[in-house]
N, C-alpha and C positions, 0 to 999 in steps of 0.2 A: 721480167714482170710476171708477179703469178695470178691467175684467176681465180674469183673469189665471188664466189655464193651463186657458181651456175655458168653454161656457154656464152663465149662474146657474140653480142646482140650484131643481128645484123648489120645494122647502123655503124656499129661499131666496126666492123669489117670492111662495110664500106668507106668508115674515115681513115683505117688503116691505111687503103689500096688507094686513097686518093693521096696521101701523105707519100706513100711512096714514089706517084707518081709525078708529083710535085718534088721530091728532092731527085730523084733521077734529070727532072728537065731542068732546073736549078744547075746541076753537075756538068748535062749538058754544055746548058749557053756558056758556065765559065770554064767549060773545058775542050767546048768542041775544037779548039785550034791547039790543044794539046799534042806533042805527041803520044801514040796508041791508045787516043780515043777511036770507037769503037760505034762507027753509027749506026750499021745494020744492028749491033746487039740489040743500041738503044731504043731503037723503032720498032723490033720487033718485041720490047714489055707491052703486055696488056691492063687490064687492070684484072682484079680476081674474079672467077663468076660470080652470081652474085645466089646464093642458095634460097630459093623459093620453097623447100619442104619445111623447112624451118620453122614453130610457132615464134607469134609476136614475142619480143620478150617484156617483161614486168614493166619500163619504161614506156613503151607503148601502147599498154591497156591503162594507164595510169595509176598505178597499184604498187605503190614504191612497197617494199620491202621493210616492215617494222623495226625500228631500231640500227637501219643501216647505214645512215650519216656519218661522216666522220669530216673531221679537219685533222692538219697536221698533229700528231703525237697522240690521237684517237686511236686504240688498238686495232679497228680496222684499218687504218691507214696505214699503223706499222706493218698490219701483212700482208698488204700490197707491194710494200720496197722490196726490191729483188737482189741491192744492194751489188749492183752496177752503177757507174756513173756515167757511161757515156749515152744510155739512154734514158736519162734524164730525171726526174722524178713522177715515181707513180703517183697518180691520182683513184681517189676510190670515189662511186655515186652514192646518191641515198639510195639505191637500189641493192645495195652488195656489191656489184659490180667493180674491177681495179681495170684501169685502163691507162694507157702508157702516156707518161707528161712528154711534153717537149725535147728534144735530144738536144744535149749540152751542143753548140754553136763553138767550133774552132777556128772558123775566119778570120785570118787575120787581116783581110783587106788586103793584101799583096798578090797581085795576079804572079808573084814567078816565084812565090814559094809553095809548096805542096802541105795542106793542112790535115792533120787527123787527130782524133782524140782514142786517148789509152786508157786503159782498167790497172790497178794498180796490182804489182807482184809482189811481195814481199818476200816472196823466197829466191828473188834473184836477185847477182853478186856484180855490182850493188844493187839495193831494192830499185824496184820503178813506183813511181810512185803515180796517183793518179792525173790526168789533165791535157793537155792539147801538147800536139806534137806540132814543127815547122819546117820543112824542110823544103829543101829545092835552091833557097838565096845563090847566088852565085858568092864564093868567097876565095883569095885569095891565100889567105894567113888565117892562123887561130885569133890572131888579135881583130880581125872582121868580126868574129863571132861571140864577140863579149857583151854577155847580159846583162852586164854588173850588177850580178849573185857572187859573191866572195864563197857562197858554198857548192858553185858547179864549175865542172871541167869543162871550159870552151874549146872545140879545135873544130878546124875545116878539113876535112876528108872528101876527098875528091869534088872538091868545089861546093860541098853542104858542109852546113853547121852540125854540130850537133852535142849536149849541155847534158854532161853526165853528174849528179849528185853526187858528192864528196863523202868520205865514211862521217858519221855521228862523232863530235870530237876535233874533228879540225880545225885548227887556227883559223878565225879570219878577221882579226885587228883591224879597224879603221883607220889606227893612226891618229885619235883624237884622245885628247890626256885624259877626260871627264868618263870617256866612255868605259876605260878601265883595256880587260881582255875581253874578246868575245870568241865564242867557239859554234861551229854548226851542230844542228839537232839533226834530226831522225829522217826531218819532211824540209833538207836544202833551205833551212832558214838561220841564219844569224843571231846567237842570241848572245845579248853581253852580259857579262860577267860583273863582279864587286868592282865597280868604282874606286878611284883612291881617296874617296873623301863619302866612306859610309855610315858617319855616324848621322843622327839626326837634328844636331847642332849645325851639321856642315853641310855650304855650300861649295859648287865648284868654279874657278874661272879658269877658262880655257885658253882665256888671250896668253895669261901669264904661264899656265900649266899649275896655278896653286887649288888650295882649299881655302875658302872664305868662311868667317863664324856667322851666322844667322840672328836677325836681329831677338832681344830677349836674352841669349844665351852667352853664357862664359864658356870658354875651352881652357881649362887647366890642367897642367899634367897629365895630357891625352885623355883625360874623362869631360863632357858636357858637363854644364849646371845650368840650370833655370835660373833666372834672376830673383834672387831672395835666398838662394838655398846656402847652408850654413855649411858653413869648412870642416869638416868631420875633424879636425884635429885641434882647431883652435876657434873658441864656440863665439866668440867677437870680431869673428870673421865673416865676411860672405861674396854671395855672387854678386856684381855693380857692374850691369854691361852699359848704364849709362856713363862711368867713372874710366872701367876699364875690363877688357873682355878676357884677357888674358893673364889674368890674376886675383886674388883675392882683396877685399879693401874691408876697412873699420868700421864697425856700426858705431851706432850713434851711441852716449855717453848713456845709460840708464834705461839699455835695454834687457829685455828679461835673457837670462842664460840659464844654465846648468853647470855647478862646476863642481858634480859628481861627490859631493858628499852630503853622506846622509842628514847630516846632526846641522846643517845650515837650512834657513827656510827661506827668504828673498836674496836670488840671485841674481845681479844684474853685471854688468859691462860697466867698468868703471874708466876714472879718468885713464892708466895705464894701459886700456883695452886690454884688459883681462877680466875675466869672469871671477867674480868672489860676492860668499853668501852672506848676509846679517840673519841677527834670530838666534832663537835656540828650541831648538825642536824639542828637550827634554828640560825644559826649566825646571828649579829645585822646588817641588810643591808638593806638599802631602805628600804621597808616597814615592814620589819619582826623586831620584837620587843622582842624575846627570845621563849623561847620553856618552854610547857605546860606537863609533865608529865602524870598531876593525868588524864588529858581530850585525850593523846598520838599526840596535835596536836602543832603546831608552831604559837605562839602568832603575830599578828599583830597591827600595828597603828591605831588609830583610823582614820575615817573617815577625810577628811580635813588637817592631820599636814603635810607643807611643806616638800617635798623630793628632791626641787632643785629651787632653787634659778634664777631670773629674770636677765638676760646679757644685756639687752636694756629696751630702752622706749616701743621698739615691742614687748618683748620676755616676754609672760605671765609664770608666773610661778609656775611649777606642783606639785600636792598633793596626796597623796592617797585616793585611793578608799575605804578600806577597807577590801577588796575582795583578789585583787592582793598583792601578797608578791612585786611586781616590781612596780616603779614611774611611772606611765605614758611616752609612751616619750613624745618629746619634739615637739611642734606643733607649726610651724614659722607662720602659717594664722590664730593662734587661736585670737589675733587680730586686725584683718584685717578688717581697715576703721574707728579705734580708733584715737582721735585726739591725737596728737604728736608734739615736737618741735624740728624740723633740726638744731635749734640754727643759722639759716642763717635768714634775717633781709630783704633780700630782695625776702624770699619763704613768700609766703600766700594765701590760709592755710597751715599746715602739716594735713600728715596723714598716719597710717602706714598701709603696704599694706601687700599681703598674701605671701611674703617671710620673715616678721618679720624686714623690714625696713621702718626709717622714711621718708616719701618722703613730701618734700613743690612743690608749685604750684608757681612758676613764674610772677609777673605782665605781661597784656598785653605791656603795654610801657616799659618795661624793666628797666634792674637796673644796675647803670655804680658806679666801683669804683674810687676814686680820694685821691690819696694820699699827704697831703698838709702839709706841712714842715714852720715854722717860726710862727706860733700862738703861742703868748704867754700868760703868765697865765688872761693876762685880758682878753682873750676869756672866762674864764668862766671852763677852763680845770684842773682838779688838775693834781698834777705831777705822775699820772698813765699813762704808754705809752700804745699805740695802739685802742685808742679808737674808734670804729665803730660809724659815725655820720648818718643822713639821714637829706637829705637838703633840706627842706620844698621851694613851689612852690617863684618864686621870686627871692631866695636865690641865685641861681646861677650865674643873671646879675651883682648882685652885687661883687660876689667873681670872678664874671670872667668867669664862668664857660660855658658861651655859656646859652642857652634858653631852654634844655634838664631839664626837672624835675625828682625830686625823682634820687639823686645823693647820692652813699654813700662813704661817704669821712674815709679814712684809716687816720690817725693822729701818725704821729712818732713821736720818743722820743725827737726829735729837736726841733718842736712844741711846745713842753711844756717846755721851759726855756724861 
């Protein structure tokens, strides 16, 4: 024990010297009919003087010491341990103060063994380790003196026991099939080894010496499964520890699978409990031209092949890019201010504008229709009705028509008989 924040309080000294004197008469009564006990030694302990020069200490004036409480794992506390074990654990006050705990107790309640406790060695062959020693028993044979510790050497040497720790490493098997191997550690303890039944799937029963599967789970070919989980090799497979735990079983008829190729889109478990896809991932549309497998991608058109056909003289007509699986849309100004024909006779020019229609252009002087009834084929007219004429400058005094140029005359079916 070390002292901490100042001399031990008288108080203190005095519970020392009464403690001692208390375990001396203790020792006494259960040893006075020992042989070489010692009773003048005994009689003649006193207890220690008691030092009257001494000031009070901090306890006594009632003036604890700021900040000097502690409990167990309090840094004050840690540096009171002297880190012995047979005198027991130190205690520290709110004072500063470290005063000595209880001393470890090695009685064993046998008046004809001899009891004491040890500090542990670790540099001796073999280590000692810490804890209560017993000696004395009377014993005939090593087999008197069994612990039953599988990790310590029992023998009787002249009539005492006495239980040497085995090196780190030593066999000491129970004998029980669950338990697996077990070997000793460092501190004469037993520790078992891997099991023969380590997986997490697995139980043990010892009656038989087997491994038992756990409920939930499948064990197939040395690997666990959880119930549900699908047979990495055959995808209408799976785990069924309600059906059977030791094998794989069929899923139901039209459950969803995978059956690894690209270009299939609804895969399910069919009546043959195999996995096969319906669908086509790349149907023939616009520009999509079939689907690629071996590449996992959807085949396109090339560059250039029309994908939609022309509605007018305006409406240019779109192709693929090669890029897009979709036609382009459709673009009414793609163009716009291309020459065109309105098929009208008195527009000029045409030209189509940026909504994808033909527009013609109007003469200044304008353009008058006349519809003229009674020409007959010595005009010049076959027997086609409705012919659109344009009556050149002149033309119209003659036919009557007033002095207005650039006339277009409508010609009916009466006209031409």
């Amino acid at each position: 024990m070390r002292s901490q924040g100042g001399s031990t309080s008288r108080r203190a000294r005095r519970a020392a010297g009464t403690l001692v004197l208390l375990a001396l008469a203790a020792a006494a009564l259960a040893g006075c009919n020992q042989p070489g006990f010692d009773a003048d030694a005994f009689s003649a302990l006193e207890p220690p003087a008691e030092d009257l020069s001494e000031p009070a200490p901090a306890e006594e004036t009632g003036v604890p010491k700021e900040g000097s409480c502690c409990d167990p794992g309090d840094p004050t506390w840690v540096a009171c341990q002297d880190d012995l074990f047979c005198n027991g654990v130190e205690q520290c006050t709110c004072w500063g103060d470290c005063e000595p705990g209880p001393p470890i107790n090695c009685n064993d309640g046998d008046p004809v063994t001899r009891d004491w406790c040890r500090e542990a060695d670790p540099l001796a062959d073999p280590p000692v380790l810490e804890g209560c020693g017993h000696s004395g028993r009377d014993c005939n044979s090593d087999a008197d003196c069994d612990d039953s510790n599988l990790c310590t050497s029992d023998s009787c040497d002249a009539g005492m026991c006495g239980h040497i720790a085995l090196p780190a490493g030593t066999d000491c098997d129970d004998g029980l099939y669950c338990n697996g191997g077990a070997t000793c550690n460092a501190a004469a303890q037993c520790v078992l080894g891997i099991g023969p039944c380590p997986l997490a799937c697995q139980g043990c029963n010892e009656l038989t010496d087997t491994c038992t599967i756990l409920s939930g789970y499948c064990f197939i070919g040395s690997f666990c499964y959880t119930d549900g989980a699908t047979n990495p090799v055959e995808q209408c497979e799976s785990c069924q520890p309600a059906v059977d735990q030791t094998d794989w079983n069929w899923k139901a008829v039209g459950t969803r699978c995978d059956d690894g190729l690209f270009c299939t889109l609804t895969d399910t478990c069919d009546a043959a409990h195999l996995c096969s896809g319906t669908g086509d991932r790349c149907p023939l549309f616009q520009c999509v031209n079939g689907c690629n497998e071996g590449a996992d991608a959807c085949l396109m058109t090339p560059p250039g092949t029309l994908c939609r056909t022309s509605t007018g003289v305006c409406d240019a007509e779109e192709e693929c890019d090669g890029v897009s699986f979709f036609c382009p849309d459709d673009n009414p100004g793609a163009m716009d201010g291309m020459p065109c024909d309105d098929l009208d006779d008195c527009t000029d020019p045409d030209a189509c504008d940026e909504h994808g229609m033909c527009v013609g252009t109007v003469p200044p002087t304008g353009c008058n229709e006349v519809t003229w009834y009674g020409m007959t084929n010595g005009g010049g007219i076959a027997h086609t009705p409705n012919y659109r004429i344009t009556i050149g400058v002149g033309m119209p005094q003659a036919m009557g028509l007033g002095s207005t140029a650039n006339y277009r005359m409508v010609i009916g079916p009466a006209a031409l008989h």
